[in-house]
GUFIMAR-775996 format. One record per residue: x, y, z of N, C-alpha, C in turn. Coordinates in steps of 0.1 Angstrom, whole numbers, plus 5000, padded with zeros to 4 digits. Layout:
N
XYZXYZXYZ...
This chain:
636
965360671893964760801896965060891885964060981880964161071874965561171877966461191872967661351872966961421878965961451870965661611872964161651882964261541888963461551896963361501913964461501915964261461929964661611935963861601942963261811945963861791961963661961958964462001972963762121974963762171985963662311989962562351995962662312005961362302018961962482028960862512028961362672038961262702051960662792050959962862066958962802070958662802085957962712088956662872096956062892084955163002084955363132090954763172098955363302098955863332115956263212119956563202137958363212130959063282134960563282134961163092138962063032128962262922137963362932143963562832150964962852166966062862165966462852147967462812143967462942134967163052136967163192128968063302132968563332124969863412129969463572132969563642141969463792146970463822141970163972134971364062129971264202125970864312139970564422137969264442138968664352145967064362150966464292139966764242126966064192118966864012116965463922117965863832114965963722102967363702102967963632085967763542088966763432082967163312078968163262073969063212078970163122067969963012061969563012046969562852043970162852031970462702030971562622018970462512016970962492003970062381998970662291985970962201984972162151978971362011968971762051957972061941945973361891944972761721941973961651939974061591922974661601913974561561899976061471896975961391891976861271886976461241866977561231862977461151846978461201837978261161824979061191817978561341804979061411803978661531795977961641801977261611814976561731818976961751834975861801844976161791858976461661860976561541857976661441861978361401861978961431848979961421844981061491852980461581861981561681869981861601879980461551882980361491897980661591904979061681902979561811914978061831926978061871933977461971944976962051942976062121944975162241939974662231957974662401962974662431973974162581971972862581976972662751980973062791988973062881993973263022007972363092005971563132019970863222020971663282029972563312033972563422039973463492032974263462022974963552012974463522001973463451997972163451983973063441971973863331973974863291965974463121965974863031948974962921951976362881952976962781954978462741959978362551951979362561940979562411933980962341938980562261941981862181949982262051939982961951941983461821932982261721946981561621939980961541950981661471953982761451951983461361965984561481972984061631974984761751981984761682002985961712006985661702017986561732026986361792035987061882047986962012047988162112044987962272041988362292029987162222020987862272001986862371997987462461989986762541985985862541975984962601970984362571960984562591945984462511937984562491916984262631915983262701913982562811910981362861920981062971916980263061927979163111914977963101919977163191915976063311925976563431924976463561932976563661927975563791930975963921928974463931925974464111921973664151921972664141907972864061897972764061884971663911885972363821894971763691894969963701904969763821908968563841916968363751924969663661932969363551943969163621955967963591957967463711976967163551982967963531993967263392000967363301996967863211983967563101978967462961986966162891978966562791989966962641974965262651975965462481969966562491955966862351951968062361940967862281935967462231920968162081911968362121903969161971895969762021884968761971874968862031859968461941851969461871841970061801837971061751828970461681819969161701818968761701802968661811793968361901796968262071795969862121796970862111807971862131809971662301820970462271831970162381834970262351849970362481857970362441872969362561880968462501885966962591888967162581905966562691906966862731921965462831925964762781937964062851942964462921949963863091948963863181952962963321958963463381969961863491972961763591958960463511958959863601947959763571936960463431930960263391914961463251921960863171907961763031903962663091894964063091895965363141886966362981879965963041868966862881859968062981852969762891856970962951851970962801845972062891836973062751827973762691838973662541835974462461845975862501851976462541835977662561840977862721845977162781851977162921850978162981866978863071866979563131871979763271873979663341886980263461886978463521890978963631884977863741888976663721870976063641872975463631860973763621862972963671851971863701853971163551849969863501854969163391849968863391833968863241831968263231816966863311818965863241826964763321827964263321840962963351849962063361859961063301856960463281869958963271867958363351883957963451878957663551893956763431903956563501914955863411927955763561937954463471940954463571952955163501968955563601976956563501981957663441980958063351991958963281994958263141981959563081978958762941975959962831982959562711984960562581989961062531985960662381981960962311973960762301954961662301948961462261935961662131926961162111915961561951910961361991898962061941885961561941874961561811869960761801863959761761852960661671836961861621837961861621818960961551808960661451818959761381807958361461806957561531814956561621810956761741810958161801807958661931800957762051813957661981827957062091841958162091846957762221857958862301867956962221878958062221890956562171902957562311913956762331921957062421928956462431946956762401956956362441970956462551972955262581975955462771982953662771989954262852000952862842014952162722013951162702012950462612015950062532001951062541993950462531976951362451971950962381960951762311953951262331936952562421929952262501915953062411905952162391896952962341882953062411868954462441865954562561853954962391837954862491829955762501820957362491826957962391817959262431824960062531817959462581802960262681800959262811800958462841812957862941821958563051819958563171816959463301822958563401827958563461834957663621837956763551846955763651847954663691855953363571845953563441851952463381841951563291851950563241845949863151854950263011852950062931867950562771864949862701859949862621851948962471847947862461853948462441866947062301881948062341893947462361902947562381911946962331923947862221934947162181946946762251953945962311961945462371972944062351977944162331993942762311999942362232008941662252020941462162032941762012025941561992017941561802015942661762013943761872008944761812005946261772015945461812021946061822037947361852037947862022028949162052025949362132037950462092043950562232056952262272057952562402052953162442044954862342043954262282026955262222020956662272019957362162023959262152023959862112007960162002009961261922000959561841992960261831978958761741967960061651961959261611957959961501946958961431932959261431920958161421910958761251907957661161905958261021905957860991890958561021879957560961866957360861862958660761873958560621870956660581875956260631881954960631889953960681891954360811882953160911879952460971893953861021903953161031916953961141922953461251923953861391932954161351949955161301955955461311971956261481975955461461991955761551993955961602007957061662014957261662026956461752034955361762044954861892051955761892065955262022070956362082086955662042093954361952090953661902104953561742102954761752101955361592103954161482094954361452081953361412073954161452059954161302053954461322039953061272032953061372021951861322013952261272000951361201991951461151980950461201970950061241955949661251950949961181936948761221927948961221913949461291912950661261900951161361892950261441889949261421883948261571877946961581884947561571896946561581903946061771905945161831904944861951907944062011915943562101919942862131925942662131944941662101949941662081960941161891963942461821961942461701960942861621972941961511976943161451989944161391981944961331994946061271990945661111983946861081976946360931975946860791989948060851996948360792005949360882015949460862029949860972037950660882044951760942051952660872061952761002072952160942082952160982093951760952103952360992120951660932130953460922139952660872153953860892163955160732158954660662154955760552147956760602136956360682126957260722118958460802121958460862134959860912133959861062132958561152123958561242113958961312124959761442123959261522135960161692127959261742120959761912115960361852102960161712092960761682078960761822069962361842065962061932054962761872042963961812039964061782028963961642028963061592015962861482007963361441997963861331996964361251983963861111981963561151970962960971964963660911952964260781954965060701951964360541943963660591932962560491926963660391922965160351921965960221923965760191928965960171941965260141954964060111961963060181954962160241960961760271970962160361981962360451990962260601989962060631997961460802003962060802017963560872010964060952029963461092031963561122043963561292045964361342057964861442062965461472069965261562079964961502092964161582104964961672110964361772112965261902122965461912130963861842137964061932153964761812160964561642158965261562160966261542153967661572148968561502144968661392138968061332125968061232118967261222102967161112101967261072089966460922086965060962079963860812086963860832070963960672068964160582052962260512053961760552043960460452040960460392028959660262028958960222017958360342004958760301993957960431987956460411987955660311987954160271989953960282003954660312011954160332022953060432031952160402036950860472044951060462056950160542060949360542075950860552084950560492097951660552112952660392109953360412102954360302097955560342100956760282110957560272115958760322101959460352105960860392094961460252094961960252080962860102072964060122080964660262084966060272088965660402091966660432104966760562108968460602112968860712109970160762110970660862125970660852136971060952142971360922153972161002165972960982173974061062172974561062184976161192186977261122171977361012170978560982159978461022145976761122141976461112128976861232127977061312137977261472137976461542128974961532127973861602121973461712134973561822129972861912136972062002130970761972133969662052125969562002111969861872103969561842094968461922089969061982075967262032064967861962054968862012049969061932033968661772030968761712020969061612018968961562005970161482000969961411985970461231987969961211975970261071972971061061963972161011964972760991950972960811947971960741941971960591936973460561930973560681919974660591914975960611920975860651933977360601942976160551959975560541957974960461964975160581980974960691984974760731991974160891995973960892007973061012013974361132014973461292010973861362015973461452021973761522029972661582042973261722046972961812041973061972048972862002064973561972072973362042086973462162088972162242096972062402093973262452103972662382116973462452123974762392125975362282122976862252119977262322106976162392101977262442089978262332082977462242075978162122072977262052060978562002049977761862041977761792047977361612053977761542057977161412042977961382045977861192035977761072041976560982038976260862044976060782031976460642036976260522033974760502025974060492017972960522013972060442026972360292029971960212037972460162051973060312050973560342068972360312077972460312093971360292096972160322118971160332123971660362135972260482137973360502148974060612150975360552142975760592128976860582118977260732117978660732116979560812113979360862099979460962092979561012079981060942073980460912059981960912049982660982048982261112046982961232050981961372053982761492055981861602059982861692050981761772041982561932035982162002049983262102051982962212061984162312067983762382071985262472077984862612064985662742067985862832060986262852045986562762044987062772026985962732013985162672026983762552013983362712014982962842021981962972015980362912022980462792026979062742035978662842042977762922041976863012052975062922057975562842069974362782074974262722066974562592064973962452052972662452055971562462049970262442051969262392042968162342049967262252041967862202033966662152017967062052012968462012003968661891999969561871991969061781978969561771971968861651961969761601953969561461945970561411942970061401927970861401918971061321907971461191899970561131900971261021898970060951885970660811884969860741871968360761870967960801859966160751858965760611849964560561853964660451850964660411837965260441827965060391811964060301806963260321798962860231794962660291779962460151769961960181756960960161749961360231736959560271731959860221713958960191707957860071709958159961722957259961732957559851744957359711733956759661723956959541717957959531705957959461701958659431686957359371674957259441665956359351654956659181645955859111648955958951643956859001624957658901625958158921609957958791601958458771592958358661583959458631576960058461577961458481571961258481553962558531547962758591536961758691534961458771537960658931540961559041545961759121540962659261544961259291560962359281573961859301584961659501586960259551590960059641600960659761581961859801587962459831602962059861613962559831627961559911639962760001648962060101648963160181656962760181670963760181674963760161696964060311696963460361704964160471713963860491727965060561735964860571751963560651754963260621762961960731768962460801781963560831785964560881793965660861793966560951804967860961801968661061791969461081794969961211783970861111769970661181759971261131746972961161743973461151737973261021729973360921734972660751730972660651736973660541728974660481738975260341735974360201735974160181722973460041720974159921718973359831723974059651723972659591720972359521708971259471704971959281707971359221712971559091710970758961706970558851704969358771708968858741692968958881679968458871672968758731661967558691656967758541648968858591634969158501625969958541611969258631607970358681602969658781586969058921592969158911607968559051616969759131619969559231621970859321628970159481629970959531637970859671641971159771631970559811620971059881611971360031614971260111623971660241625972560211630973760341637974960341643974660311658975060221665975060181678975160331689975660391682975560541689974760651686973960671692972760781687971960791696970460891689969360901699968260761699968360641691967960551687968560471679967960341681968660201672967560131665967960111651966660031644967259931639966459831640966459671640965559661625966259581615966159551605966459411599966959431585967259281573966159201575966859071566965758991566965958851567964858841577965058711588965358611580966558491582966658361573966458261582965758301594964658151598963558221605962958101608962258121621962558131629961758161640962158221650961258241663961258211674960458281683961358231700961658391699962358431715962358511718963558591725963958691735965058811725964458891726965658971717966059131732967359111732967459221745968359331735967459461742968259601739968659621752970259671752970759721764971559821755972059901771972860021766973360111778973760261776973960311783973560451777973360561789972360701782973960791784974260871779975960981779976460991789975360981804976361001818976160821819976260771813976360611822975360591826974460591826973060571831972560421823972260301830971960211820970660161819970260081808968860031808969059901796967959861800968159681791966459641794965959611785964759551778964659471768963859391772963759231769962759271755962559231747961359181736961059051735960059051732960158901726959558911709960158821701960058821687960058691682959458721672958158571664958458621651959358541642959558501630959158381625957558421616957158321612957558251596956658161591956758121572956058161568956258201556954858201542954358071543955257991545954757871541955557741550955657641548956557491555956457371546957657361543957957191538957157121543956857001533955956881538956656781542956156701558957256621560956356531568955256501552954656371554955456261554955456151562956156001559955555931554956155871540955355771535956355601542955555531546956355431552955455291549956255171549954955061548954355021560953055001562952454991578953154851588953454801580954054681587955454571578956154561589957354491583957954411590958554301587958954151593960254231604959654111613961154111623962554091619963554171621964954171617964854211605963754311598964254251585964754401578965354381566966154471564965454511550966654631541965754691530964554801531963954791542962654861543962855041536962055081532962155221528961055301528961555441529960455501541960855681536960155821530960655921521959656011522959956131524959456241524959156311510958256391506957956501500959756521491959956601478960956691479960456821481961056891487960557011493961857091484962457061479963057211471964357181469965357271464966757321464967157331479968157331484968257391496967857331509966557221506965757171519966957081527967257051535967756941544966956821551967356751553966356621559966856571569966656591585967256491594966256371598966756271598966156171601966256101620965556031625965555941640965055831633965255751639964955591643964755541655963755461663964355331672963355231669964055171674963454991670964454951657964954991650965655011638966955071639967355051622968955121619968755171608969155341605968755391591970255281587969855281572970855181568971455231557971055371551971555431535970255581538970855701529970055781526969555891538970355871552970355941566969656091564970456191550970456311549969656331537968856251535968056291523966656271526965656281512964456281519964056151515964756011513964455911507965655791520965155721529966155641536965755481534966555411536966655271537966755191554966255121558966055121571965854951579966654941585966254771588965754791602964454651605964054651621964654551626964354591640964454451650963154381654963254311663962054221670960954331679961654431680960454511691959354621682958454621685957654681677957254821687956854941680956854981669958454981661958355031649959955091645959155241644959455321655959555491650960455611637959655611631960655721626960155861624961255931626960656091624961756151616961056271609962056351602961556501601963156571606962856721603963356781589962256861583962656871569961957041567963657101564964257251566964257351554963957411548963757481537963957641542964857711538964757841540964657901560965057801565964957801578963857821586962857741575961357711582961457561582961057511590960857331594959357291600959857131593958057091597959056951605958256871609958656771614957356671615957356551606956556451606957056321611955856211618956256101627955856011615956155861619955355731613955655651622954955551626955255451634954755301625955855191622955755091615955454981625954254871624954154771631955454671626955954611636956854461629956154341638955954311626955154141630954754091618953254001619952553971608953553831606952753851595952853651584954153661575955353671582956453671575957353541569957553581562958153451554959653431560960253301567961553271573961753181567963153141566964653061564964552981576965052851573965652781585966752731578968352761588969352781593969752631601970452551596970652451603972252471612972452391623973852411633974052281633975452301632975952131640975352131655974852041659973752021670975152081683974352151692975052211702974452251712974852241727974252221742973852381742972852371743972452561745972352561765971652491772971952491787972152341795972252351804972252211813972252251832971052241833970752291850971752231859971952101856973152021862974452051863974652161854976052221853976352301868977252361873977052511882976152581877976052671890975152761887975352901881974752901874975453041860973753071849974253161842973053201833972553011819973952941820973352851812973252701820973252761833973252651842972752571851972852561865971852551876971752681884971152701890970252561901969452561893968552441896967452331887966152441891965152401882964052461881962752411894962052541901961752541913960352521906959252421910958052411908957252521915956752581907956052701910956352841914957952791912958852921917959053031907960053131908960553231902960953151886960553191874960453131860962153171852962153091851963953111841964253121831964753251831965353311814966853261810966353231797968053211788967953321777969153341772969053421758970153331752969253261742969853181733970653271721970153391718970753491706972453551710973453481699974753491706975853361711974553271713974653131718975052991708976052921708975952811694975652861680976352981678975753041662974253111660973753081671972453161665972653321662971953371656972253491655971653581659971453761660970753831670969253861663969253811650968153801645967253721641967653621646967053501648965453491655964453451650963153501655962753321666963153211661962653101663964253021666964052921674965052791673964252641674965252571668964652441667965752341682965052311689965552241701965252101704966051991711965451931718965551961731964551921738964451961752964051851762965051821772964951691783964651751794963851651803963751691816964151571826965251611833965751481841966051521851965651401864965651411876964451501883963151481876962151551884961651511898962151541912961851491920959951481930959151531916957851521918957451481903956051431906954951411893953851411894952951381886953251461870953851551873954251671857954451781858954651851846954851941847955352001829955852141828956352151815957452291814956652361804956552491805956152581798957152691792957752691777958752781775957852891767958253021767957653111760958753201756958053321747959353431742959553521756960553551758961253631769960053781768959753851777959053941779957553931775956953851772955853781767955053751784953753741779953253681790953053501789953353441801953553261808951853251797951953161783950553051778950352941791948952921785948452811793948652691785949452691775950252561770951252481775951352341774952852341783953552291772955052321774956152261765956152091762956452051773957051881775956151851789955651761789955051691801955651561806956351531817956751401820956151401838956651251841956651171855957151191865957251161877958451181886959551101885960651111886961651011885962050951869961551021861961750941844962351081841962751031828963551111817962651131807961951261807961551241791962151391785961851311770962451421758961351471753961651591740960851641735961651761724961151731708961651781699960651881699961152081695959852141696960852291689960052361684960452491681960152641692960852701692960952791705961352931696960152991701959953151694960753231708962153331696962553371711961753551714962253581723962253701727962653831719962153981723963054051711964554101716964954021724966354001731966453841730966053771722966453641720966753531726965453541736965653481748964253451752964453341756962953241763963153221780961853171781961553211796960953031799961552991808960752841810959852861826958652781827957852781839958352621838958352611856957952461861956352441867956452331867954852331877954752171876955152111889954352001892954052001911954651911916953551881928954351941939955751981936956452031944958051981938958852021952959852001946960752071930961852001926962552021915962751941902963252011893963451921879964652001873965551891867967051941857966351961846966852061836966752071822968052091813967252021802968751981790968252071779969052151770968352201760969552201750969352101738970452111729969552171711970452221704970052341691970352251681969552261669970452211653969952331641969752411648969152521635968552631645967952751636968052861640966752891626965352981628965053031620964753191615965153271604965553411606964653431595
């Protein structure tokens, strides 16, 4: 929420006396108070004080905001110098360092810290009474309630002048305005009327304008609302009803006859005649002027029901004459920064500079820049009215760069960028590779571009093993049996990178060695049952793998073996064995064909798997058959 703008100062409810009006010598005083709340560091905020009119001694009264029981008040401002006749509405501003107070007959702005019998900085005459006020920092307005009107000055207005724009007129359906509130986060004028009805406008809105959205009707609760506070943290709009005793919380987008988010009242809240009211976010609670208890009272921000106050200022020493109408609070506005983007840079390029600055909040501002890539940094002092982001990027780049901080009272804000550090230019990280290369086989070489001084080269493999040259742009590389062999490489210059693929076939018409063994039992079905053993092979059944690689000396790169292969004890016939490479699909060739009841042999070569392993089918008329499989070589 805006500081300086959550308004207060809702009045008379026209020219009928109201029931709460004090007789005194045949002439009737209204007594009202109307109270600002400000929190922070260096201005009202920093005191963490109370701001409290009187009308019936036309004095304002500054308390500590966490004052409570019979404490007296910080300072007084009163006499006949300060021209307070009646005051009602009050904020502060703690960007200005000013504290404005509506008054019969002119808007009067003192130094925040001001005391004693002291005259205004300046006026702005009025005819009449006026209500509620709100200022303006980020559009440098004073907004003003008085009769049936809603006035926007200059905020540094003095004398007898005319306003900006001016609401007034059957459409606007103003009937004489209480408590306002100016929303900049929203660009939207709310506003409390005495005929139970809050309205909403444009900020610049003028003229005889309707509203943009209205809350009203027998569900809301409304019943004599005079002061309003809007709480854009939150987003909520409370107000504070008179003639019933309470306190109805809305949506801030809320229209039409819409029930209250939360309502406050009952004998335990000790509100009597609530008018005031403020919000203070950054202690998370309500404060509420009761006229005729002559009382602060403090709530829970998200109290709700009949709740007791946190505490109550009151008794003879606070100088309280009839607490009345509004109160308002000071608390955070929503920060945000300006340039809302960041400009794209280029690495080795002197970046921007780009300067950030707040677009609220009071100065000087505490910065924390993070996120930024090398070679970036915050080149102004982290303390100031802005921070500029500079050097020059030493990569690429594209992410999140966050400004956070805090505004002199504590007030915080944090915004995201996102930023894109591109190249002049990128390494070339063409692969030159050979399109195809033998199984197992080793030597292979495979090299990039040189891309400069400075460049780096990481290299991947699978199907393969880099085998020399990992970190350069030139490697050596051996395959295995599975095809493709992938390779990729990322290749880094100046902390721009490119990254190129190749994919090498392994196969083709390769030239092998045959490797002779002292002859040795590679399986025997007739053995137990185990991977080089039984049970015997099922005609037509589930097909049986061996991995010969590892086995009798073959080795893992072995592409072929030389076998004999028996089949004994086939208790059907014909029939025949079909061996193939492991993961392969079952040929319609058969290995060995024999009889039922015979032994037959068969000398043959056996291409393994790229796990080095073969797969045998059975197939005869049913039944089973043993298998013998003995090795004398190996081809690689």
């Amino acid at each position: 929420m805006n500081r300086s703008s959550h308004l207060t100062g809702p009045g008379l409810p026209g020219k009928a006396l109201p029931r709460f009006a004090f007789r005194c010598g045949g002439l009737a005083t209204v007594l009202a108070a109307v109270m600002a709340l400000a929190a922070g560091t260096g201005t009202a905020r920093a005191q963490n004080e109370l701001f409290v009119t009187n009308a019936l001694n036309n004095s304002v009264t500054v308390y500590d905001r966490s004052a409570s029981g019979n404490m007296a008040p910080l300072r007084t401002i009163s006499g006949a110098a300060t021209g307070l006749i009646v005051p009602q509405g009050v904020t502060v501003d703690t960007v200005n360092d000013e504290l404005v107070v509506s008054d019969t007959g002119a808007i009067r702005v003192y130094a925040r810290t001001a005391s004693g019998n002291v005259a205004p900085l300046r006026a702005i005459a009025l005819l009449g009474s006026s209500r509620g006020v709100a200022v303006d920092t980020v559009h440098d307005e004073l907004v003003v309630a008085s009769a049936s009107t809603i006035k926007v000055y200059a905020r540094t207005a003095d004398g007898s002048v005319l306003p900006l724009r001016t609401i007034q007129g059957a459409a606007t359906l103003l009937n004489n305005p209480q408590g306002l509130a100016v929303d900049t986060a929203n660009d939207e004028l709310v506003v409390a009327n005495i005929n139970n009805a809050i309205t909403v406008y444009s900020r610049t809105a003028s003229g005889n304008v309707a509203p943009l959205r209205t809350i009203s009707g027998a569900a809301t609760g409304l019943n004599s609302p005079r002061g309003l506070s809007l709480d854009t943290v939150n987003n909520e709009i409370a107000v504070a009803n008179s003639f019933t005793p309470s306190l109805t919380v809305y949506g801030r987008t809320a229209s039409g006859n819409v029930a209250p988010l939360r309502t406050i009242s009952g004998a335990a809240t000790g509100l009597f005649t609530p008018i005031g009211l403020a919000v203070d976010v950054v202690n998370n609670e309500f404060a509420v002027a009761s006229f005729s208890g002559n009382a602060v009272s403090v709530f829970a921000r998200t109290a709700s029901g009949n709740a007791a106050p946190l505490r109550i200022l009151s008794v003879a020493a606070t100088a309280l004459k009839r607490a009345s109408f509004v109160a308002t609070s000071v608390g955070c506005p929503p920060i945000t920064l300006s340039p809302a983007a960041l400009p794209a840079g280029t690495v080795g390029v002197t970046y921007g500079p780009t300067t950030i600055t707040p677009t609220a909040g009071l100065g000087p501002y505490t910065f924390n820049v993070t996120g930024l890539p090398a070679g970036m940094t915050p080149t102004s002092p982290v303390i100031g009215a802005s921070v500029t982001i500079g050097g020059t990027p030493a990569a690429s780049f594209g992410g999140t760069v966050t400004v956070s901080g805090t505004d002199v009272g504590a007030c915080p804000f944090s915004q995201d960028f996102s930023l894109t550090i591109g190249c002049v230019s990128y390494p070339s990280a063409t692969v030159t590779a050979p399109a195809q290369v033998c199984p197992s086989s080793t030597g292979n070489a495979a090299s990039v571009p040189d891309a400069g001084p400075g460049a780096t080269y990481a290299w991947t493999i699978t199907n393969g093993t880099i085998t020399a040259g990992a970190a350069t742009r030139s490697i050596t590389f051996s395959a295995t049996r599975a095809t493709p062999v992938h390779l990729s490489v990322t290749v880094t210059l100046n902390g721009c990178s490119a990254t190129g693929p190749a994919d090498v076939t392994v196969g083709g018409a390769c030239p092998q060695m045959f490797y002779t063994l002292t002859p040795c039992r590679l399986l025997d079905t007739r053995d137990p049952d185990g991977p080089y053993g039984g049970p015997a092979l099922i005609s037509g059944g589930t097909d049986r793998s061996f991995v010969f690689a590892g086995q009798c000396g073959i080795p893992p790169e072995a592409v072929a073996v030389s076998v004999n292969v028996v089949v004994v004890q086939p208790t059907n016939g014909p029939g025949f064995l079909t061996f193939y490479p492991g993961g392969t699909v079952l040929p319609l060739l058969s290995t060995i064909n024999y009889k039922a009841g015979l032994i037959q042999a068969n000398n043959t070569t056996l291409t393994l798997g790229v796990a080095g392993d073969v797969s045998v089918h059975c197939q005869q008329g049913g039944g089973t058959a043993h298998l013998v499989v003995d090795t004398n070589g190996y081809f690689q």
